[in-house]
N, CA, C and O of each residue as an XYZ file, in Angstrom:
696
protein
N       0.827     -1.162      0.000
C       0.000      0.000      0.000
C       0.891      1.252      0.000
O       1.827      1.299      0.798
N       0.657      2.272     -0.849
C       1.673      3.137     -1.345
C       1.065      4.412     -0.437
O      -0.163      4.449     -0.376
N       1.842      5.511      0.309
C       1.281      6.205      1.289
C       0.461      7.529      0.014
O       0.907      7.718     -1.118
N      -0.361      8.020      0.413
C      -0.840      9.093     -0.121
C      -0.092     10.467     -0.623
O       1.136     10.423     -0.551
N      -0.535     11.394     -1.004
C       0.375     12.248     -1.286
C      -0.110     13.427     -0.173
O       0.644     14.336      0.175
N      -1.154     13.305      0.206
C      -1.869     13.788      1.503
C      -0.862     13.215      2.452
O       0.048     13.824      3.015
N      -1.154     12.012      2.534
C      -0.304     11.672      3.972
C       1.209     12.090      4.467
O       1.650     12.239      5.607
N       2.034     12.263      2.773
C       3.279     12.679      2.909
C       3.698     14.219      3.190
O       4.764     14.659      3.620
N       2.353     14.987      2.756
C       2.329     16.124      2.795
C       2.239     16.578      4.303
O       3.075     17.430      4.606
N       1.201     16.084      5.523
C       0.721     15.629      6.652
C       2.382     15.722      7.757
O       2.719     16.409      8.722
N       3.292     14.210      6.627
C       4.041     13.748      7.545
C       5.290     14.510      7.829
O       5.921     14.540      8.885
N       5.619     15.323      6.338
C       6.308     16.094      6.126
C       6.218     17.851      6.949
O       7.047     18.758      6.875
N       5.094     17.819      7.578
C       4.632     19.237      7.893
C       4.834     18.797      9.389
O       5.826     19.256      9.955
N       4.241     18.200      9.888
C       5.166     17.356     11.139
C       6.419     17.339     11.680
O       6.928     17.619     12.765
N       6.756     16.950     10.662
C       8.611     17.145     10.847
C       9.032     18.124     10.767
O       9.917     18.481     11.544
N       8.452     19.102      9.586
C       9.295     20.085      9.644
C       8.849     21.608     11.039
O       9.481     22.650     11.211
N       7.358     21.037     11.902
C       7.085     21.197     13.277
C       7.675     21.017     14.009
O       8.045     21.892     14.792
N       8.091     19.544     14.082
C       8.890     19.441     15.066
C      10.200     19.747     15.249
O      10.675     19.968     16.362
N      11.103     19.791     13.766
C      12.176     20.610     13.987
C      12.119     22.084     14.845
O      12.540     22.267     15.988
N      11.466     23.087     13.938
C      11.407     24.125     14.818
C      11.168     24.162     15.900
O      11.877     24.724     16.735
N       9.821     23.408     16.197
C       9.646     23.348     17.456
C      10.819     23.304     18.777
O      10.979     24.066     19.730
N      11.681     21.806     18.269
C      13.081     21.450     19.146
C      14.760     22.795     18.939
O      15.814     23.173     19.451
N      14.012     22.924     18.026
C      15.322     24.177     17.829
C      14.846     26.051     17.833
O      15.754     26.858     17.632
N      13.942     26.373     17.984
C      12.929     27.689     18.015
C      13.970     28.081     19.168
O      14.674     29.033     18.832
N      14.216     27.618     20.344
C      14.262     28.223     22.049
C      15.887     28.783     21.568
O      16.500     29.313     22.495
N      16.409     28.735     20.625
C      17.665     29.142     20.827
C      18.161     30.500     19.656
O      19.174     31.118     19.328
N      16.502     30.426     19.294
C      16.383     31.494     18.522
C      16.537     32.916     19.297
O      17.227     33.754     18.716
N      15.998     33.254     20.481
C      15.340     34.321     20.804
C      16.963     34.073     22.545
O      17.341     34.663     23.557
N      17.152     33.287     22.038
C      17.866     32.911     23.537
C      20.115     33.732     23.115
O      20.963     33.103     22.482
N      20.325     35.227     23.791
C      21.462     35.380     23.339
C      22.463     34.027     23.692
O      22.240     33.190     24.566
N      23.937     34.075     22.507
C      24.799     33.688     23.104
C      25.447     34.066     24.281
O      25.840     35.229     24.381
N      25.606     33.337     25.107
C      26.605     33.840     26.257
C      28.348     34.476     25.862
O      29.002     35.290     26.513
N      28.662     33.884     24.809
C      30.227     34.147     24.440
C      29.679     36.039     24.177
O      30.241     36.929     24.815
N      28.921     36.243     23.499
C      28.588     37.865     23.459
C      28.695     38.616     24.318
O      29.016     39.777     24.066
N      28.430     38.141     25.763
C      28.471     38.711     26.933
C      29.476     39.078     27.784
O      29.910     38.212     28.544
N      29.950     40.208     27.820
C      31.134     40.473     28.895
C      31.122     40.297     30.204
O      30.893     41.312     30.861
N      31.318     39.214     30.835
C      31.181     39.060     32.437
C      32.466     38.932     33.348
O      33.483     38.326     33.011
N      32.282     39.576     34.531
C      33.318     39.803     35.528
C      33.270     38.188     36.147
O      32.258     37.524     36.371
N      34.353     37.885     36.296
C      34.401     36.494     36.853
C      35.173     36.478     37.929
O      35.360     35.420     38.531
N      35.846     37.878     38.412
C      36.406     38.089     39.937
C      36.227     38.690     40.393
O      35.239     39.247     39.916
N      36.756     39.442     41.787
C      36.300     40.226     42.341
C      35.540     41.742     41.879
O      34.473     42.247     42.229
N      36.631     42.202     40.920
C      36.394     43.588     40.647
C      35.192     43.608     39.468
O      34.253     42.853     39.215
N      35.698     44.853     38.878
C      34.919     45.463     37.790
C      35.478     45.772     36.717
O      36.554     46.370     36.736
N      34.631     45.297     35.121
C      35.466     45.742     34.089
C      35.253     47.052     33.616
O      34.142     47.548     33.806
N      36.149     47.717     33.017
C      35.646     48.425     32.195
C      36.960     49.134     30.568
O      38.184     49.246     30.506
N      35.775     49.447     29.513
C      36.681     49.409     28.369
C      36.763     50.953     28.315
O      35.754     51.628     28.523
N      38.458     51.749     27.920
C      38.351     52.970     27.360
C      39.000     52.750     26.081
O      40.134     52.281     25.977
N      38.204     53.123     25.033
C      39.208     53.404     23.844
C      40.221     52.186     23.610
O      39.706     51.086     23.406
N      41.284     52.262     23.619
C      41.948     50.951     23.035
C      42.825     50.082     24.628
O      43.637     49.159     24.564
N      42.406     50.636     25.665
C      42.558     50.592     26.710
C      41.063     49.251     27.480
O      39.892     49.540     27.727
N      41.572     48.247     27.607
C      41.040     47.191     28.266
C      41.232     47.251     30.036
O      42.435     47.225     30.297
N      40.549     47.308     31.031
C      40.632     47.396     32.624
C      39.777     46.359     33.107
O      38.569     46.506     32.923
N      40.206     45.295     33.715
C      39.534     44.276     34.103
C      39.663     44.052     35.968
O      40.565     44.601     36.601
N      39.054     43.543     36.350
C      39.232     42.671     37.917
C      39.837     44.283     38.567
O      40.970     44.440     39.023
N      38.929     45.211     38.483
C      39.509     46.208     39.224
C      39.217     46.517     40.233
O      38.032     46.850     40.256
N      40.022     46.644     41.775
C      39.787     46.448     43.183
C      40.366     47.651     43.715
O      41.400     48.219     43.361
N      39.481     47.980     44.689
C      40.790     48.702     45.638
C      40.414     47.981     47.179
O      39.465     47.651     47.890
N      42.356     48.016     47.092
C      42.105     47.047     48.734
C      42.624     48.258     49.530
O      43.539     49.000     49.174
N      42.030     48.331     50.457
C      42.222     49.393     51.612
C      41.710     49.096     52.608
O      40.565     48.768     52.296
N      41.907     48.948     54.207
C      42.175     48.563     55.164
C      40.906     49.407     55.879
O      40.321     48.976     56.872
N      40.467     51.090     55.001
C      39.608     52.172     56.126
C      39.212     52.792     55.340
O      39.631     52.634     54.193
N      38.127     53.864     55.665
C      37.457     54.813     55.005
C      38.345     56.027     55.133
O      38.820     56.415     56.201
N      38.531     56.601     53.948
C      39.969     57.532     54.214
C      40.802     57.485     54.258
O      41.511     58.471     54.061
N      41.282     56.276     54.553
C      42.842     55.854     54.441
C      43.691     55.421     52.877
O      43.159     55.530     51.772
N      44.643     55.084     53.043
C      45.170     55.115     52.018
C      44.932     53.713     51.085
O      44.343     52.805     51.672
N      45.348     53.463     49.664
C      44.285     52.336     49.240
C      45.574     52.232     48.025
O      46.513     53.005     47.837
N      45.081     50.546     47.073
C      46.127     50.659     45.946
C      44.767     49.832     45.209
O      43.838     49.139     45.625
N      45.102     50.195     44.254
C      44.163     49.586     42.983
C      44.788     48.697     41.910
O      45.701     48.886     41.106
N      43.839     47.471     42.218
C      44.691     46.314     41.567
C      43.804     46.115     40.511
O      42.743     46.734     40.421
N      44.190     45.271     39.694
C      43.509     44.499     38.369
C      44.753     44.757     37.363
O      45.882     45.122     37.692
N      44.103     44.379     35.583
C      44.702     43.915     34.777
C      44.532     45.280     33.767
O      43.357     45.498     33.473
N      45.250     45.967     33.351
C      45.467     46.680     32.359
C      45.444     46.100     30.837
O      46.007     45.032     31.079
N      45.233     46.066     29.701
C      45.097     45.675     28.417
C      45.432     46.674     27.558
O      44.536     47.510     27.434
N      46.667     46.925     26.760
C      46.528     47.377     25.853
C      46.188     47.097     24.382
O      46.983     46.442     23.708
N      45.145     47.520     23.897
C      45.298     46.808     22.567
C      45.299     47.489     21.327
O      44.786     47.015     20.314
N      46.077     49.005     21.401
C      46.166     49.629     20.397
C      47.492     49.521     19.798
O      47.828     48.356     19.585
N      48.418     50.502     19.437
C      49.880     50.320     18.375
C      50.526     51.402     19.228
O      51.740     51.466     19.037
N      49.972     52.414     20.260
C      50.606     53.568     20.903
C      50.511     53.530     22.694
O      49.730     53.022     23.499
N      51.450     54.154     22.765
C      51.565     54.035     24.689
C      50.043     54.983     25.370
O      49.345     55.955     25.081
N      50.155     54.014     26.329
C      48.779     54.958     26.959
C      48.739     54.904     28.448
O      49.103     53.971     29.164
N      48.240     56.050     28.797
C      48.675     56.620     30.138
C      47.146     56.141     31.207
O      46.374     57.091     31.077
N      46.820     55.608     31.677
C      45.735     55.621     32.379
C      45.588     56.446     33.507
O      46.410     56.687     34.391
N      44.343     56.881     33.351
C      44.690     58.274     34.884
C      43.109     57.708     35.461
O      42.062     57.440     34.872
N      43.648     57.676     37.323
C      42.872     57.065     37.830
C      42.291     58.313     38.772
O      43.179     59.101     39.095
N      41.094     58.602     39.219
C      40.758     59.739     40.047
C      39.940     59.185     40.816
O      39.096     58.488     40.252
N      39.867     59.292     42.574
C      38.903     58.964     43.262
C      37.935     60.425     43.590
O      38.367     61.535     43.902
N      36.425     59.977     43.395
C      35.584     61.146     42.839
C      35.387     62.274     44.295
O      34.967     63.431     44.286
N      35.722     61.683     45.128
C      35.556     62.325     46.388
C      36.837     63.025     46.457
O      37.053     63.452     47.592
N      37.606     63.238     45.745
C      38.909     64.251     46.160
C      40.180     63.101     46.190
O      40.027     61.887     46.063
N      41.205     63.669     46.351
C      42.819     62.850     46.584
C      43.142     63.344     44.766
O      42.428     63.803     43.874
N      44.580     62.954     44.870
C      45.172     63.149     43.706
C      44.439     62.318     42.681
O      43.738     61.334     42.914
N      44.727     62.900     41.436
C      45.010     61.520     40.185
C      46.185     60.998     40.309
O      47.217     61.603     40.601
N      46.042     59.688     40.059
C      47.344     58.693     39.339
C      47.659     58.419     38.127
O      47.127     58.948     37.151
N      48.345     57.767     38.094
C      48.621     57.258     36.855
C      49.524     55.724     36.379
O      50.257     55.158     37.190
N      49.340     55.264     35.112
C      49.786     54.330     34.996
C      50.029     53.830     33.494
O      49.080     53.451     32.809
N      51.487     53.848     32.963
C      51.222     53.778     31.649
C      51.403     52.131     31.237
O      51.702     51.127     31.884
N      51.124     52.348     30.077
C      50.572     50.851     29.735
C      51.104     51.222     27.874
O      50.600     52.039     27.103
N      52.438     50.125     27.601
C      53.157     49.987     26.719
C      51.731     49.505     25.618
O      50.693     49.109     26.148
N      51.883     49.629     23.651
C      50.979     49.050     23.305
C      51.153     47.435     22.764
O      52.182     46.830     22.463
N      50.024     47.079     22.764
C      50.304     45.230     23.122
C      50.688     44.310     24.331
O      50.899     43.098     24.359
N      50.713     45.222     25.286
C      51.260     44.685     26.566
C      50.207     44.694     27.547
O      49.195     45.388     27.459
N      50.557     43.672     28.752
C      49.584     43.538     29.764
C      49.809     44.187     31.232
O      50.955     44.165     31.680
N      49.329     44.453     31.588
C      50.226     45.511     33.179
C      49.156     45.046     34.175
O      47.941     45.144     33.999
N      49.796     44.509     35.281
C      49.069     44.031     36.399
C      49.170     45.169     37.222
O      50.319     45.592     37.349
N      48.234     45.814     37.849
C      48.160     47.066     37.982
C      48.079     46.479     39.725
O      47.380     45.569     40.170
N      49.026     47.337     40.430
C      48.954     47.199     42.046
C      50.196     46.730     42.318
O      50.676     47.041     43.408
N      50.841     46.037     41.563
C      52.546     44.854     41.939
C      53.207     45.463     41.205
O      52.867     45.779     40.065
N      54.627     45.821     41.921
C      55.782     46.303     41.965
C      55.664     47.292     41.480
O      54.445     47.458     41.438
N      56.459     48.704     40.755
C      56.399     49.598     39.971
C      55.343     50.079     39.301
O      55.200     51.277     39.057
N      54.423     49.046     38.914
C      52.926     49.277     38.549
C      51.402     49.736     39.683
O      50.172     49.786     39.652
N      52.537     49.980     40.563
C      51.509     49.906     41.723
C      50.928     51.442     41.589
O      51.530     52.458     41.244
N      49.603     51.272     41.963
C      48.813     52.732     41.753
C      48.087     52.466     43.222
O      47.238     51.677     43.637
N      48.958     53.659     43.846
C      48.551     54.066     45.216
C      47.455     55.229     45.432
O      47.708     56.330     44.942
N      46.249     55.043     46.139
C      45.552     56.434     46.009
C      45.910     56.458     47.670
O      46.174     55.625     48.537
N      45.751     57.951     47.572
C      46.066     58.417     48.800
C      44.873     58.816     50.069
O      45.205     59.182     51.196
N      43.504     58.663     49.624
C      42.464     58.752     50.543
C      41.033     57.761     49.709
O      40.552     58.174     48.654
N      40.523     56.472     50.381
C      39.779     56.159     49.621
C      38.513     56.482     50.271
O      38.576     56.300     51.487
N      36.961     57.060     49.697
C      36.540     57.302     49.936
C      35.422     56.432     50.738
O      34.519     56.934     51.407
N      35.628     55.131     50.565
C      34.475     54.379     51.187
C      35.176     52.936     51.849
O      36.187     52.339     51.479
N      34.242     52.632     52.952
C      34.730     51.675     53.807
C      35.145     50.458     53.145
O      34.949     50.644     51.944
N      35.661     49.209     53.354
C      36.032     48.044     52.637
C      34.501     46.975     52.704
O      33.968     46.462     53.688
N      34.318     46.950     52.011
C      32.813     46.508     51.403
C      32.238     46.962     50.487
O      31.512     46.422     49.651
N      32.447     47.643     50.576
C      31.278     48.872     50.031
C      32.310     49.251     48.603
O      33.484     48.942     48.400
N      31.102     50.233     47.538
C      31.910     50.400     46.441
C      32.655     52.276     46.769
O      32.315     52.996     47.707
N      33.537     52.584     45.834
C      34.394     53.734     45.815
C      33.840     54.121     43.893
O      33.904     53.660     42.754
N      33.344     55.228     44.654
C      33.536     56.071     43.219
C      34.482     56.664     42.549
O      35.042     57.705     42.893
N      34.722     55.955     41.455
C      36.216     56.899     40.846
C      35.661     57.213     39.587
O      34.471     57.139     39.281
N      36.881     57.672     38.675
C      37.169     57.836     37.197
C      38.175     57.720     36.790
O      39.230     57.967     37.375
N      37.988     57.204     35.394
C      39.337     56.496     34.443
C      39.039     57.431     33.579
O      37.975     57.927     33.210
N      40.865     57.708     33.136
C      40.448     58.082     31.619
C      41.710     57.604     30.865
O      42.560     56.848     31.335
N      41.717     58.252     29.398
C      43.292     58.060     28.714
C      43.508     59.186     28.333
O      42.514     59.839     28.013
N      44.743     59.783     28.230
C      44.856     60.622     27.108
C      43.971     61.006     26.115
O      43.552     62.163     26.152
N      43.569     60.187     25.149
C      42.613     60.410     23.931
C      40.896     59.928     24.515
O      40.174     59.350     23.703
N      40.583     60.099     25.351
C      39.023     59.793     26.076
C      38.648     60.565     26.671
O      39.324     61.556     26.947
N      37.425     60.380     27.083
C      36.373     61.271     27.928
C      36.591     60.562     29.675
O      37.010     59.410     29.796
N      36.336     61.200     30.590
C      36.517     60.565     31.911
C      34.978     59.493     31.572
O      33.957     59.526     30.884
N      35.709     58.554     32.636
C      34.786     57.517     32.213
C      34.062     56.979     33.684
O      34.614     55.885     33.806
N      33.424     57.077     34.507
C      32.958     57.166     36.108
C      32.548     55.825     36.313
O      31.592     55.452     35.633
N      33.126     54.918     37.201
C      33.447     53.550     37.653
C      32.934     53.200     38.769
O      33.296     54.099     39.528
N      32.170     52.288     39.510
C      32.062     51.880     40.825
C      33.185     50.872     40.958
O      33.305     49.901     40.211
N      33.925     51.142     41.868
C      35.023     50.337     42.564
C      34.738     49.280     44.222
O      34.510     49.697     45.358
N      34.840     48.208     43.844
C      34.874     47.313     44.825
C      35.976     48.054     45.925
O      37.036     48.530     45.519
N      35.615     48.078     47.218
C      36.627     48.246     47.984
C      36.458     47.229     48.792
O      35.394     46.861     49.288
N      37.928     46.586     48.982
C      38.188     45.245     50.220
C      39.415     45.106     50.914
O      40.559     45.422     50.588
N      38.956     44.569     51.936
C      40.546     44.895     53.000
C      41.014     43.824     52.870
O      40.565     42.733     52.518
N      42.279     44.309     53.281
C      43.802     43.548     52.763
C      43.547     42.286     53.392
O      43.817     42.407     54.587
N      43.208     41.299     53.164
C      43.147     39.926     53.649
C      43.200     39.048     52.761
O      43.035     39.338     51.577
N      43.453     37.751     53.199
C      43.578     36.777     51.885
C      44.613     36.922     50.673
O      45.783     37.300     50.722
N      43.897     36.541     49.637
C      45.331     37.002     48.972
C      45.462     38.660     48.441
O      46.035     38.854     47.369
N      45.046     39.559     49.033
C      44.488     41.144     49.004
C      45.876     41.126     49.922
O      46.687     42.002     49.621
N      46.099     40.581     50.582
C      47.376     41.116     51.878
C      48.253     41.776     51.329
O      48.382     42.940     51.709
N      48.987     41.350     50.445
C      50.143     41.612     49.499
C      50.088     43.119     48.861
O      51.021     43.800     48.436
N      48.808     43.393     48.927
C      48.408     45.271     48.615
C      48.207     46.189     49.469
O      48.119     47.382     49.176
N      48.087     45.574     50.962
C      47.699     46.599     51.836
C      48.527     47.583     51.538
O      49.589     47.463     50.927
N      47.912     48.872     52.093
C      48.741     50.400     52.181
C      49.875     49.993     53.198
O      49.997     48.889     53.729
N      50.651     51.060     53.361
C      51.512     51.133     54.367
C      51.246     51.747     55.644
O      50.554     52.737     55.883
N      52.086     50.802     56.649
C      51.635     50.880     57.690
C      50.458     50.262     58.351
O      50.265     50.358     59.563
N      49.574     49.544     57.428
C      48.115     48.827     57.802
C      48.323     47.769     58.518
O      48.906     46.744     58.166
N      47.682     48.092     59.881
C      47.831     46.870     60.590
C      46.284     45.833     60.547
O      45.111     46.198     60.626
N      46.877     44.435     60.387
C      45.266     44.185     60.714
C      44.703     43.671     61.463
O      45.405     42.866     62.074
N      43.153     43.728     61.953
C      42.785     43.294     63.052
C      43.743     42.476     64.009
O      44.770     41.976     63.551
N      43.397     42.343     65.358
C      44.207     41.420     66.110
C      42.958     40.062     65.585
O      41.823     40.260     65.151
N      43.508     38.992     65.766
C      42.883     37.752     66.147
C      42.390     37.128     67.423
O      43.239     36.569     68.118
N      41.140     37.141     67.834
C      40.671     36.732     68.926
C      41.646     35.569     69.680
O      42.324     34.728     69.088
N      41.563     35.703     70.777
C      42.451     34.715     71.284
C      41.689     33.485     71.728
O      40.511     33.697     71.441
N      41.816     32.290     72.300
C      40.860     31.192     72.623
C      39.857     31.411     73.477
O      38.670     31.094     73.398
N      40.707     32.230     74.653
C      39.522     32.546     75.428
C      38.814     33.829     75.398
O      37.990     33.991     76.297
N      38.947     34.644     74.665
C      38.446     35.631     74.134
C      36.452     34.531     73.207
O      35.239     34.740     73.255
N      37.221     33.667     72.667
C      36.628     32.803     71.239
C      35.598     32.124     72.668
O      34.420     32.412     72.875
N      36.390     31.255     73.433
C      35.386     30.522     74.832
C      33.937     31.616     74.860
O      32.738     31.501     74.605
N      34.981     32.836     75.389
C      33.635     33.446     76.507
C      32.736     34.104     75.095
O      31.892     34.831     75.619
N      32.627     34.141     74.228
C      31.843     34.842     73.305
C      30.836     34.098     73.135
O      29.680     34.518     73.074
N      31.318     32.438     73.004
C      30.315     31.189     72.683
C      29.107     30.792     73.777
O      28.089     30.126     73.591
N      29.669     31.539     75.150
C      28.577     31.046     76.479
C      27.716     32.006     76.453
O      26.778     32.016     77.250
């Protein structure tokens, strides 16, 4: 028995249902690779040919002195100066960044010290970035105290907390 031309028409409209059907959800659904996401502590942000990633400031106090870590990116053909401003007052910094090169911003010579940060360690710090060839660009900054592997940035002079002692730890628990 030979199928109809109805029936093939039927079976064929089916299938080509159920394809869409099984593949439709990825229509309307973005790729994730499109998406720029922070995957550490800090915050990204892009100027001009200037890439700023995982950007932190570890500082110990409100007001006190602070260094700003993360990853610099250059990805233009010319040197570029990054100038860092905390929005509540203290100097600008700075930090240049060779082109094609990567600069870990906070370790050794690259270190960008601000001299008053405006908000407690938790909490975010308002700054601004810019370059040479850009517009200031206004940032929320993670601020976190020097602990963990953050230690290695504290300001100078930062002492930190004492550590409870056992019986300090006893009588808290009764």
């Amino acid at each position: 028995m030979k199928p109809s031309q109805t029936t093939r028409a039927r079976a064929g409209a089916a299938a080509l249902l159920a394809v869409a059907a099984t593949t439709g959800c990825s229509y309307t659904s973005p790729f994730q690779t499109d998406e720029t996401m922070s995957l550490g502590d800090g915050v990204p942000v892009d100027i001009g040919d200037l890439e700023l990633r995982n950007l932190v400031v570890v500082s110990g106090e409100e007001g006190g002195e602070g260094t700003l870590t993360g990853t610099a990116v250059n990805t233009g053909s010319k040197d570029v100066q990054l100038q860092v401003a905390v929005a509540d007052g203290g100097e600008p910094v700075t930090a240049d960044v060779p082109p094609g090169e990567v600069v870990l911003l906070g370790e050794g010579s690259d270190a960008v010290k601000l001299s008053k940060v405006p908000a407690p360690p938790g909490a975010m710090a308002e700054m601004t970035v810019a370059t040479g060839s850009s517009d200031v660009t206004p940032v929320s900054v993670p601020v976190l105290p020097p602990i963990g592997y953050y230690e290695e940035f504290a300001p100078p002079g930062y002492t930190p907390p004492a550590e409870p002692s056992e019986s300090e730890t006893e009588s808290e628990e009764h």
